[in-house]
C-alpha positions in Angstrom: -94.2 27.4 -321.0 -96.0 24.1 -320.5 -93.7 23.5 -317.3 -95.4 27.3 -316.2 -98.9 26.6 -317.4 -98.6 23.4 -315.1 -97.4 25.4 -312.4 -99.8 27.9 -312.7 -102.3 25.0 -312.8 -100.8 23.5 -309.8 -100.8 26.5 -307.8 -104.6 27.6 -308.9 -105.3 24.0 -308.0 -103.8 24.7 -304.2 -105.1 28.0 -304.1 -108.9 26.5 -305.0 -107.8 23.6 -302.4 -107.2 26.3 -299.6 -110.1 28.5 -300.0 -112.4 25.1 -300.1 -110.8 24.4 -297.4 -110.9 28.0 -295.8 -115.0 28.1 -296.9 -115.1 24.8 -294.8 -113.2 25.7 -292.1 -115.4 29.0 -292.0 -118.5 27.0 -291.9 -117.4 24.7 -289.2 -116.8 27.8 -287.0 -120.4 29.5 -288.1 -121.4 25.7 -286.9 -119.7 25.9 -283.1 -120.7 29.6 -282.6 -124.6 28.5 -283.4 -124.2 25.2 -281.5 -122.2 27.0 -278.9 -125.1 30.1 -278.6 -127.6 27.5 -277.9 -126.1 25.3 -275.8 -125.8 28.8 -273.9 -129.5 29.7 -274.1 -130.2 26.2 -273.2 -128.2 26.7 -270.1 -129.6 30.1 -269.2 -133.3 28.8 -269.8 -132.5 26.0 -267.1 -130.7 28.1 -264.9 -134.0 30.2 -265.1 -135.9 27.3 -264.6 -134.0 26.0 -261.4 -134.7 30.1 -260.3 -137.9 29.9 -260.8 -137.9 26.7 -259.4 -135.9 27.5 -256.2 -138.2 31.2 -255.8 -141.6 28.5 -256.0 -140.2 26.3 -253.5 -139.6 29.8 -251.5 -142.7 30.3 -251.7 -144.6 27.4 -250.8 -142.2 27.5 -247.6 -143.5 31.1 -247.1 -147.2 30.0 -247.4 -146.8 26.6 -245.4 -145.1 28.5 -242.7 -148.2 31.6 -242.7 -150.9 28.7 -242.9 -148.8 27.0 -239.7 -149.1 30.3 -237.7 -152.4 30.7 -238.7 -153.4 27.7 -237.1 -151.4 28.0 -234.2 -153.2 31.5 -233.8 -156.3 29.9 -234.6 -155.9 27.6 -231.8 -154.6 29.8 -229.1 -157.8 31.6 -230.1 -160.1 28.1 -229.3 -158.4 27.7 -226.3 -158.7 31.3 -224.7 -162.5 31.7 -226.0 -163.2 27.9 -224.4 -161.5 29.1 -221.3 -163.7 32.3 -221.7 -166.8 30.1 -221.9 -165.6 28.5 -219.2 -165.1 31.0 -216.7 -168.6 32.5 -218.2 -169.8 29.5 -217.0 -168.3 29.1 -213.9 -169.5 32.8 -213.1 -173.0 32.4 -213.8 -172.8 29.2 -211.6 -171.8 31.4 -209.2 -174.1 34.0 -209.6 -177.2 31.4 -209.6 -175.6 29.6 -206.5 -175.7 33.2 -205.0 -179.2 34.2 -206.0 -180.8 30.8 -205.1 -179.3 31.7 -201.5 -180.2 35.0 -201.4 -183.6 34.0 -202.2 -183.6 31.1 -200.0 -182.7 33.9 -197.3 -185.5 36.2 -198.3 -187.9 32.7 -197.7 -186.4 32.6 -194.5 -187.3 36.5 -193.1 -190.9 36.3 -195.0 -191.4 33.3 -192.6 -190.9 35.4 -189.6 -191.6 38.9 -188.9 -189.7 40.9 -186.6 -190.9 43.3 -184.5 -189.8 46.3 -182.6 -190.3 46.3 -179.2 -192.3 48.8 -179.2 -195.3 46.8 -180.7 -194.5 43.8 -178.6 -194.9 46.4 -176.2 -197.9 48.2 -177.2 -199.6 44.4 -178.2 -199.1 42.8 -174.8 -200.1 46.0 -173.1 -196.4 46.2 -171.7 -196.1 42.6 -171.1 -199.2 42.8 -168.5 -200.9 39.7 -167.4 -204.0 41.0 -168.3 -205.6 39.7 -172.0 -204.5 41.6 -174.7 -207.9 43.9 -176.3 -209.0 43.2 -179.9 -207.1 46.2 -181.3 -203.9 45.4 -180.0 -204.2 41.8 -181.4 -205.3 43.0 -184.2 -201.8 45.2 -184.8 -199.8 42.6 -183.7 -201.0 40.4 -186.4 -200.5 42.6 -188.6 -198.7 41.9 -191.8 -196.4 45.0 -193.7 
């Protein structure tokens, strides 16, 4: 009996041993599958981060490229209205060159008056050698 008893109390003994060791074992597992969950969480946050991070970096690329065109637009603009001003310049230039000329024309047939023949006629009563009267000198200098 007492050789039973101690094998009973040996085997309770192991038995208690193994599920200690079982509970332990357990807990050790519960331990990796939490520590193993967040290391994954921690990797999905900074994969999300470098995402988030790469889509940014996207973006600024995006918005430096529009603000580039922008200003290339922006300065194809300056230079076409300059060359606009320019040519608006040029052509008014023109245009007073050509009015000053026409008017220094005009002067130039306000100085003398033409006349048809017939009044150089009709004032040197037909180009005789006689004097002219007072009323054809008076037509001839005439003034329209």
């Amino acid at each position: 009996m007492r050789r039973l008893r101690l094998e009973l109390k040996q085997t309770m003994d192991m038995y208690s041993t193994a599920c200690k060791e079982a509970l332990t074992a357990k807990q050790k597992a519960t331990e990796l599958h939490r520590w193993k969950l967040e290391e994954e969480q921690r990797l999905e946050q900074v994969r999300l981060a470098q995402e988030a991070a790469l889509a940014l970096a996207e973006n600024e690329k995006l918005k430096c490229m529009a603000a580039m065109e922008a200003a290339e637009a922006a300065q194809r603009i300056a230079v076409m209205e300059a060359q606009k001003r320019r040519n608006a310049e040029m052509k008014a230039f023109k245009e007073a060159e050509e009015k000053k000329k026409a008017i220094e024309a005009k002067t130039y047939d306000f100085m003398f008056r033409k006349y048809t023949i017939e009044e150089i006629e009709a004032a040197t009563n037909n180009f005789s050698r006689e004097r002219p009267t007072l009323r054809a000198k008076a037509r001839f200098c005439e003034w329209d």
